[in-house]
C-alpha positions as CSV (number, residue, x, y, z in Angstrom):
1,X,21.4,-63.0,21.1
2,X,23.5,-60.8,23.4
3,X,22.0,-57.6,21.4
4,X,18.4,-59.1,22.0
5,X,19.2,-59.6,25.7
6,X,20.4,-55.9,25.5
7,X,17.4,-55.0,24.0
8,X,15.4,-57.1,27.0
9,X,17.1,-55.8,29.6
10,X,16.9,-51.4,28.0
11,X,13.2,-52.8,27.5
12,X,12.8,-53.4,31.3
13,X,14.6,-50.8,32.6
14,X,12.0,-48.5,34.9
15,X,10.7,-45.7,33.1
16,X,7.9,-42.8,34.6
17,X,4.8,-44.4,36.4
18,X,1.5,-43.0,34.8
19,X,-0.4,-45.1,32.2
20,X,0.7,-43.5,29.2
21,X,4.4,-45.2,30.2
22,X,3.1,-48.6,30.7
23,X,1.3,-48.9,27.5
24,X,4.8,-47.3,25.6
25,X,6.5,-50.2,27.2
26,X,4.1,-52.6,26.3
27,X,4.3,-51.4,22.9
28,X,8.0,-51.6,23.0
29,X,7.7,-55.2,24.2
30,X,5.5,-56.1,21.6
31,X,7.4,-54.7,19.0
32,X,10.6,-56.6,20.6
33,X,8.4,-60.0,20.8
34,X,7.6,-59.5,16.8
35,X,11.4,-59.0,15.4
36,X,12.7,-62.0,17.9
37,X,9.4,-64.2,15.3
38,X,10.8,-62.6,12.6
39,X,14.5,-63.2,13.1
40,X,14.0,-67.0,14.0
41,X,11.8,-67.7,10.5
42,X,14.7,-66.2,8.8
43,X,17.0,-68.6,10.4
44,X,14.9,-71.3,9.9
45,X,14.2,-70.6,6.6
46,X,15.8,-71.3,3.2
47,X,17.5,-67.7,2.4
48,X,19.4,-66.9,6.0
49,X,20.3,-63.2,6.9
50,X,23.5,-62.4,4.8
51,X,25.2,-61.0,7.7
52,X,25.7,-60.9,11.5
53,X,25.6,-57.0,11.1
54,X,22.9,-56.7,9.1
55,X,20.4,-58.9,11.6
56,X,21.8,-56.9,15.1
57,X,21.0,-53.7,13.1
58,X,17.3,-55.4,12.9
59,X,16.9,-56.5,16.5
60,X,18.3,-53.1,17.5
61,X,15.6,-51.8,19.5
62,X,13.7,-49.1,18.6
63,X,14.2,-45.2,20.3
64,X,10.9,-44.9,22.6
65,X,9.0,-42.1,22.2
66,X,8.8,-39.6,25.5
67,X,5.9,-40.1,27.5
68,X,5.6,-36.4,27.6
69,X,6.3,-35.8,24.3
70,X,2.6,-35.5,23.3
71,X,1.7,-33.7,26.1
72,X,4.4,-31.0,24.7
73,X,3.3,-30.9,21.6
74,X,-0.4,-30.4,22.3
75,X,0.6,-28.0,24.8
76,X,2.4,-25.8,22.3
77,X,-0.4,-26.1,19.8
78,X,-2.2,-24.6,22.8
79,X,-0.3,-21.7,23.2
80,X,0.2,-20.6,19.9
81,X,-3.9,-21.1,19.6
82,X,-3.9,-18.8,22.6
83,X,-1.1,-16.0,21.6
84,X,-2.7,-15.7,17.9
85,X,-6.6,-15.3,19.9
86,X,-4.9,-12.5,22.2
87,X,-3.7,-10.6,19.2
88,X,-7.1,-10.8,17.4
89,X,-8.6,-9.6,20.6
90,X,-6.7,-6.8,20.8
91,X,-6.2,-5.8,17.5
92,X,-10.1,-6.2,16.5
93,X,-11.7,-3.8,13.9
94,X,-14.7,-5.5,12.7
95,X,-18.2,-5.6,13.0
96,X,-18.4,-7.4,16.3
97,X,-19.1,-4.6,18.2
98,X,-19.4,-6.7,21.7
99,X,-15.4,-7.1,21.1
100,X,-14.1,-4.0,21.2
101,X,-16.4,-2.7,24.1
102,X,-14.5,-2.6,27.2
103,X,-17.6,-3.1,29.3
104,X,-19.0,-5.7,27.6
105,X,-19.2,-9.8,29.1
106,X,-16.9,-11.5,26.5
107,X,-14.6,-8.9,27.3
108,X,-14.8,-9.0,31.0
109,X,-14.5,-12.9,30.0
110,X,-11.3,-12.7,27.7
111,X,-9.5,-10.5,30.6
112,X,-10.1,-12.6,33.2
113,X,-8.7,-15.7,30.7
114,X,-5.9,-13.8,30.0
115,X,-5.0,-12.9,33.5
116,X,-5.4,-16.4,34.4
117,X,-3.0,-18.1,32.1
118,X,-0.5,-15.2,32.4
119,X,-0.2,-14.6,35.4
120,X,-2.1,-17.4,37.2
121,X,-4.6,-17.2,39.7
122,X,-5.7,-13.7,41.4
123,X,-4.6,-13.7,45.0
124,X,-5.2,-10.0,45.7
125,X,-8.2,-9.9,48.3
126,X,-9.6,-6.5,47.1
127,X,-10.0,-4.8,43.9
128,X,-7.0,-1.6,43.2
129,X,-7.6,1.1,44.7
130,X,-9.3,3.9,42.6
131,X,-10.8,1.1,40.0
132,X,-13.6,2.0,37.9
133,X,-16.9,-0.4,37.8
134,X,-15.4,-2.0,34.4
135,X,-11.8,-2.6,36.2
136,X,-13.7,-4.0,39.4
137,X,-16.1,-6.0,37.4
138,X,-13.0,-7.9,35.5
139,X,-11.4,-8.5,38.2
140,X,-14.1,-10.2,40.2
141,X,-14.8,-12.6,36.9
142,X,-10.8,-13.3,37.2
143,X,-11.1,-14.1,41.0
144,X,-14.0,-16.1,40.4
145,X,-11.8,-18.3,38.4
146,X,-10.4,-19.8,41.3
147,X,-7.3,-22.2,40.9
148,X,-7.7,-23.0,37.2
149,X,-4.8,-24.2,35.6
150,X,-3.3,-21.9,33.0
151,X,-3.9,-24.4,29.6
152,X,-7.5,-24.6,31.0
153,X,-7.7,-20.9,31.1
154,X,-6.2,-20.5,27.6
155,X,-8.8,-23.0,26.3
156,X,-11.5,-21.3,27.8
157,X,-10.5,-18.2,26.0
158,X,-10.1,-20.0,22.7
159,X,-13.1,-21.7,23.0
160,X,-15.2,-18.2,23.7
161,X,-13.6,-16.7,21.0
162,X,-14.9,-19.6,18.4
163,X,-18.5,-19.1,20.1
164,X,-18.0,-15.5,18.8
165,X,-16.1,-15.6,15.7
166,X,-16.5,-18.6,13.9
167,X,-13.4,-17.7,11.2
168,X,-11.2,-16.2,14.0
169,X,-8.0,-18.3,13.0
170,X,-8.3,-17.8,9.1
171,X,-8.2,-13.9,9.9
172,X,-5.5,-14.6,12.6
173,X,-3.5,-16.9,10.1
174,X,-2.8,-19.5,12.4
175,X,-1.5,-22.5,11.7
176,X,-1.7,-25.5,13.8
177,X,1.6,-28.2,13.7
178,X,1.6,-31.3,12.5
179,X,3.5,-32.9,14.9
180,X,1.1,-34.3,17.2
181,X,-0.6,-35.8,14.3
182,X,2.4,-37.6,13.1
183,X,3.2,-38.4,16.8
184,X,-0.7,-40.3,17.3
185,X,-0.2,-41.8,13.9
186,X,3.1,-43.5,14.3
187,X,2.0,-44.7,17.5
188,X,-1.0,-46.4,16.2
189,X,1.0,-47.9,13.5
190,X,3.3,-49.3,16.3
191,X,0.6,-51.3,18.0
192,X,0.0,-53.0,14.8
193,X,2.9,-53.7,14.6
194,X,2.1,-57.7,15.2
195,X,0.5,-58.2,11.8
196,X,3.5,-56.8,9.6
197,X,7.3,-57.5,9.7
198,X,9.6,-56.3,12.8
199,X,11.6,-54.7,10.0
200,X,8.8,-52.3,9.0
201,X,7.7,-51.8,13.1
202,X,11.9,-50.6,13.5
203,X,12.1,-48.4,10.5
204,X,8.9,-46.4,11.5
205,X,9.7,-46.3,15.3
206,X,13.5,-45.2,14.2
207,X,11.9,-42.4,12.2
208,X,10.0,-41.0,15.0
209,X,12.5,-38.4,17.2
210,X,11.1,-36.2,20.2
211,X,10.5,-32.7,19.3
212,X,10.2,-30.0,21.5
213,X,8.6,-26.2,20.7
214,X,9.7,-23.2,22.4
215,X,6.8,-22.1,24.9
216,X,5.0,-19.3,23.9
217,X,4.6,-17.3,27.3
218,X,8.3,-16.3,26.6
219,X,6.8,-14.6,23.3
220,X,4.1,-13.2,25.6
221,X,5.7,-9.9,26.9
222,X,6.7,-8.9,23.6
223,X,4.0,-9.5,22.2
224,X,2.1,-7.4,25.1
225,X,4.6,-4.7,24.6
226,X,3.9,-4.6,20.6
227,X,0.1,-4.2,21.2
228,X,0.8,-2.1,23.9
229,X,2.5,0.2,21.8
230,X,0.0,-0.3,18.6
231,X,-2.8,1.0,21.3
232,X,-0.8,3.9,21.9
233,X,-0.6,4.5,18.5
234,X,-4.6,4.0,17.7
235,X,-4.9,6.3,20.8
236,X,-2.7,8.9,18.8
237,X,-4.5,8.7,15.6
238,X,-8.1,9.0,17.4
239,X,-6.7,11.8,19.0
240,X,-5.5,13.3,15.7
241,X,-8.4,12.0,14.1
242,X,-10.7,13.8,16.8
243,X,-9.1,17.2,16.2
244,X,-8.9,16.9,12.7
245,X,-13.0,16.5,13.4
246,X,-13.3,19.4,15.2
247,X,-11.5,21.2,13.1
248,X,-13.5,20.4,9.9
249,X,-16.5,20.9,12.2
250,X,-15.3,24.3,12.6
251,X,-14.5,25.6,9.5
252,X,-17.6,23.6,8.1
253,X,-19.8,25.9,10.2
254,X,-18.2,28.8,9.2
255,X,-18.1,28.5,5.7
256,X,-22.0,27.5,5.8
257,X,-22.8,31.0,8.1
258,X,-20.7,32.6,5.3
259,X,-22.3,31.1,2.7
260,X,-25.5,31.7,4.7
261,X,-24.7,35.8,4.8
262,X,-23.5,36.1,1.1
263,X,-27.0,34.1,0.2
264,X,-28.5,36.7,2.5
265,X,-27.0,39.6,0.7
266,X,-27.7,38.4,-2.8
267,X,-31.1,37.7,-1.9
268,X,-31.2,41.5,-0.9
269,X,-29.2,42.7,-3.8
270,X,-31.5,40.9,-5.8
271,X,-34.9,42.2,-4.3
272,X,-33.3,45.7,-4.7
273,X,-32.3,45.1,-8.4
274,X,-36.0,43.9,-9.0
275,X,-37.6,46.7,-7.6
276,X,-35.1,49.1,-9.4
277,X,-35.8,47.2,-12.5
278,X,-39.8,47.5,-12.2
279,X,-39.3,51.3,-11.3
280,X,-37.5,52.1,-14.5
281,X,-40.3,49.9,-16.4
282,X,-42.8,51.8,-14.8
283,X,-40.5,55.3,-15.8
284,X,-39.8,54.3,-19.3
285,X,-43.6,53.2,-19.9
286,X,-44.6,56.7,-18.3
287,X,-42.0,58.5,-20.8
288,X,-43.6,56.6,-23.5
289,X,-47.1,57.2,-22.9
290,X,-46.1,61.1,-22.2
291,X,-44.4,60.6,-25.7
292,X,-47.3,59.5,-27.4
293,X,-49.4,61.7,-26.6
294,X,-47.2,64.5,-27.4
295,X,-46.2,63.5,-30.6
296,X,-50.4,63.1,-31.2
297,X,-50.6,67.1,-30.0
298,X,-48.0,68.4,-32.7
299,X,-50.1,66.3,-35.3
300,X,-53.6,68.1,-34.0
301,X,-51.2,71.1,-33.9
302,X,-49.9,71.4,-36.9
303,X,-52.6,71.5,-39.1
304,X,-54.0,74.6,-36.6
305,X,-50.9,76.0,-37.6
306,X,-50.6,75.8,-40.5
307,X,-54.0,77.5,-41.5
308,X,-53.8,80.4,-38.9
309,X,-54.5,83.7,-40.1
310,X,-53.2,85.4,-36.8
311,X,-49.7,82.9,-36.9
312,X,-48.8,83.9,-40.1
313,X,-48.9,87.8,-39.3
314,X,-46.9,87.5,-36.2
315,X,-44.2,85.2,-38.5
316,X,-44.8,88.3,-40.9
317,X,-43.8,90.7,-37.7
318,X,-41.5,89.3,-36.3
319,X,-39.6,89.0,-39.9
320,X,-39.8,92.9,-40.3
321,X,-38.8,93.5,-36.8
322,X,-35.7,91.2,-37.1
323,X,-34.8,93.3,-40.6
324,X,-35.1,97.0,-38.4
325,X,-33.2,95.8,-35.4
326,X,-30.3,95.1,-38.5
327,X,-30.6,98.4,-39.8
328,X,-30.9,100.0,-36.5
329,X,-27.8,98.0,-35.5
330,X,-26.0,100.1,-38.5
331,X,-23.7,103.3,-37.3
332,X,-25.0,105.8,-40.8
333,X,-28.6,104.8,-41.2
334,X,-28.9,105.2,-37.0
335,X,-27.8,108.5,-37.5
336,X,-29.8,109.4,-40.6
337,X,-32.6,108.9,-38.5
338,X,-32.0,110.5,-35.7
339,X,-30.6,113.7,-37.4
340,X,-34.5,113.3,-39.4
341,X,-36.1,112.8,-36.1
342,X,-34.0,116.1,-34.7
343,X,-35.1,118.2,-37.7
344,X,-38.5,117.2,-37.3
345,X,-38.7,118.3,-33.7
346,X,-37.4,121.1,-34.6
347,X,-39.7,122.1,-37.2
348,X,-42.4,121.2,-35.0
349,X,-40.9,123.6,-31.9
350,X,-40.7,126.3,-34.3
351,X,-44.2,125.8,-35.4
352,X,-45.8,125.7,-32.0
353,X,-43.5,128.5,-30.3
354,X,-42.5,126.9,-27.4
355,X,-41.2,129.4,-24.3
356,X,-37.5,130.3,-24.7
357,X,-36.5,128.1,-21.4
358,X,-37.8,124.8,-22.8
359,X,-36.5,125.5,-26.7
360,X,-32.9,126.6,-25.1
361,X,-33.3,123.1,-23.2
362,X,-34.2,121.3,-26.5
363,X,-31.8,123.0,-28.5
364,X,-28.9,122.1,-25.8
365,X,-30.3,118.6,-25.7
366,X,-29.9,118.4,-29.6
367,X,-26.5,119.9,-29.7
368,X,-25.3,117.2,-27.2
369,X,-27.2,114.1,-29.6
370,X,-25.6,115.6,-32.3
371,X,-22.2,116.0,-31.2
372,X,-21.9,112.5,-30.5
373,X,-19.9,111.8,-33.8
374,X,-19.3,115.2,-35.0
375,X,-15.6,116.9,-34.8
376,X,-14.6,119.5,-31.6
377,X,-15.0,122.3,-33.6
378,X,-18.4,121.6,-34.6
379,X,-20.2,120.7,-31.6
380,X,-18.5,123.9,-29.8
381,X,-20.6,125.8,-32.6
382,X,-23.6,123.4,-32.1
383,X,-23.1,124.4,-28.3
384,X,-23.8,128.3,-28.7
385,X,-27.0,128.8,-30.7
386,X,-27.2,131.9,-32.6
387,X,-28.9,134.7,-30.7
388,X,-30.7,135.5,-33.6
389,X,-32.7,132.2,-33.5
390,X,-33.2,132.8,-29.8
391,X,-34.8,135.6,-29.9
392,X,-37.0,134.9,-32.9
């Protein structure tokens, strides 16, 4: 009885003031109301408690759950929800276009969310100076927010982002805890706790403890920082990647112009090779037809040739003249004949008497022929005809 009393009085003790503590000490008080039945029909009954120890350790009252506890929990589940939606804002690459458009609504929308819950409600009076339209724009959505609470604001962005992507969290991974599940469930099972035994009512309230997650706006800032730094980085690469474009642009064109100028030049080559080509047809086919009708002249020649009267006495000719120029060509037989052809002019200038100046001429004219190949001696003798001859 003292522990029960105990119990009675820790059960009255003043706890917070909103509903959600009344009906936890109402449940308390029920539960309490259940084991004192339960402990008097095992006294009453045939088979008593076997020890003093073991029925205080039954109507020990069970460890109330925090009013706040829930609250916590769902308030966690909140942020986490929130922290994974910012990072698969900021990190989108799909096919929702409206996402990664800086000027678009939902984008406007998600800033002025994010602003909201982070750093709570806008209280400058004026846009920065030197905004653009897009930085102006945001911040009236965030101003036109008003005083709304920062969970409010991070359910508003969750909830826009489900309108948007239905299978946001299953790309995100996120998982959501079960601790405010088990939380509702053991408190249900508490306020039936008049139906079943106090035993069963203390074992399941004893196996509830208050939990606590860490609040995720201290993950926040590093996780700002890390995305932060993964912009800068898809800032880099689109830089890179942008060069890398202009460059491949570049040498693209110039390798087509190139390619353009050698197809240029082989297309020339090629007209020049034709034409070439079809001139040395033309040539060859001229050649030809020149050699055909050659080769049908020496056929109509030949047979005029070959029975030619006047043909055969020039080949006749021309054989006897080619046998005199060879004996003419010989030293002895050219000077039998001209040592004939002397003595026959001189017979014929002794038979016509020519006058003594012209046959002195003749004679000296002969000496000179004759003396060619004849010895000193002789041609000195040849030299001075006989007076006797002269004066005949």
């Amino acid at each position: 009885m003292p522990s029960l009393m105990r119990a009675s009085s820790s059960a009255a003790g003043p706890h917070t003031s909103p509903p959600s503590a009344a009906a936890s000490a109402f449940g308390v008080a029920a539960a309490q109301l259940s084991a004192v039945s339960a402990f008097r029909s095992r006294i009453m009954g045939p088979s008593p408690a076997s020890s003093v120890a073991d029925t205080e350790e039954e109507l020990e009252p069970p460890t109330p759950t925090p009013p706040h506890a829930h609250a916590c929990d769902s308030c966690s589940e909140l942020e986490t929800e929130f922290a994974a939606a910012v990072l698969f804002v900021e990190t989108y690459s799909g096919p929702h276009r409206i996402l990664t458009q800086e000027n678009s609504s939902p984008k406007k929308d998600f800033y002025a969310f994010f602003q909201q819950a982070t750093a709570g409600p806008c209280v400058s009076p004026a846009p920065p100076p030197g905004a653009s339209k897009t930085d102006v724009s945001k911040w009236e959505k965030w101003r036109a927010l008003g005083q709304m609470t920062r969970h409010e604001a991070m359910k508003r962005y969750t909830t826009a982002l489900d309108n948007l992507v239905d299978d946001w969290r299953r790309s995100a991974n996120v998982r959501a805890p079960a601790l405010y599940r088990s939380s509702s469930g053991s408190s249900s099972a508490a306020g039936d706790a008049g139906a079943g035994s106090g035993s069963a009512v203390l074992a399941v309230a004893g196996r509830q403890a208050p939990r606590r997650s860490t609040s995720m706006f201290e993950r926040l800032p590093r996780i700002y920082d890390e995305l932060g730094e993964l912009q800068d980085r898809v800032e880099d690469e689109t830089k890179k990647r942008d060069e890398l474009e202009a460059h491949l642009l570049n040498f693209t064109r110039e390798y087509r112009g190139m390619i353009t100028r050698e197809m240029e030049q082989v297309d020339e080559m090629r007209g020049h090779l034709t034409a070439l080509v079809k001139t040395l047809e033309d040539d060859v086919a001229s050649h030809r037809n020149e050699l055909q009708a050659v080769a049908a002249r020496q056929q109509a020649m030949r047979a005029f040739v070959e029975n030619s009267v006047l043909l055969a006495l020039e080949l006749r000719v021309r054989s006897v003249v080619a046998v005199v120029r060879g004996w003419v060509r010989n030293k002895t037989l050219r000077r039998v004949l001209l040592v004939a052809f002397a003595f026959r002019v001189w017979n014929f200038l002794r038979a016509r008497r020519l006058p003594q100046l012209a046959a002195q001429l003749l004679i000296r004219g002969l000496a000179a022929v004759s003396s060619l190949d004849a010895p000193a001696g002789a041609s000195a003798g040849l030299s001075t005809p006989p007076r006797a001859l002269l004066r005949s």
